[in-house]
N, C-alpha and C positions, 0 to 999 in steps of 0.2 A: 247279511244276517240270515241266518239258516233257518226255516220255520220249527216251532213248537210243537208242532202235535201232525199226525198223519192227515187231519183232515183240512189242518190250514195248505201243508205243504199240495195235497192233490189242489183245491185250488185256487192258488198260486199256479201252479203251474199249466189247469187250466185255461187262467186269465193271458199268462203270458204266452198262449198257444194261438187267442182269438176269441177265446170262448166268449161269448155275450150274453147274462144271464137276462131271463126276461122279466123278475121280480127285484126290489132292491136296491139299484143301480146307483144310488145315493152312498150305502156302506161298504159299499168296493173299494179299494184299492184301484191306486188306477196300474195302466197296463206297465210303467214304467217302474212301481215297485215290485208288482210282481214276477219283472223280470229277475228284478235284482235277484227276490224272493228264491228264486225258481234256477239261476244261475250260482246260488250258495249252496242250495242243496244237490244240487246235481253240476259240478264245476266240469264234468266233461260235457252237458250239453252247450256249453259258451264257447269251447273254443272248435275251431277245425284248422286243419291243417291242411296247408298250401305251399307253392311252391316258393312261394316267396317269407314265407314259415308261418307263424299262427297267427290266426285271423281272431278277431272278438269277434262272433257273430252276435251277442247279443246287444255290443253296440252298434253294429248294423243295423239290426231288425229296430232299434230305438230311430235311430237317424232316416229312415225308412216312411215312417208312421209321420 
């Protein structure tokens, strides 16, 4: 699902970077929608290519955490 507005999509995509906000931490999202979040809006950040052909990196970085 692709975000609604400029200011949800920045963060989103902040969240799904690391970012940790120091107010609020109750009304976030956690880091695993906003990957989804952050990988709908921008579908070339999720994959990379390899030689073994494309990689999901954003199920990486989930399986990671």
């Amino acid at each position: 699902m692709p975000s609604v507005s400029p200011k949800q999509r920045n963060m989103m995509a902040a969240l799904s970077h690391g970012w940790k906000p120091t107010k609020d931490k109750k009304k976030l999202p956690s880091s695993k929608v906003a990957l989804d979040f952050h990988v709908a809006d921008y579908p070339s950040h999720g994959k990379k290519k390899s030689a073994d052909g494309p990689v999901d990196l954003a199920w990486s970085i989930l399986k990671s955490r």
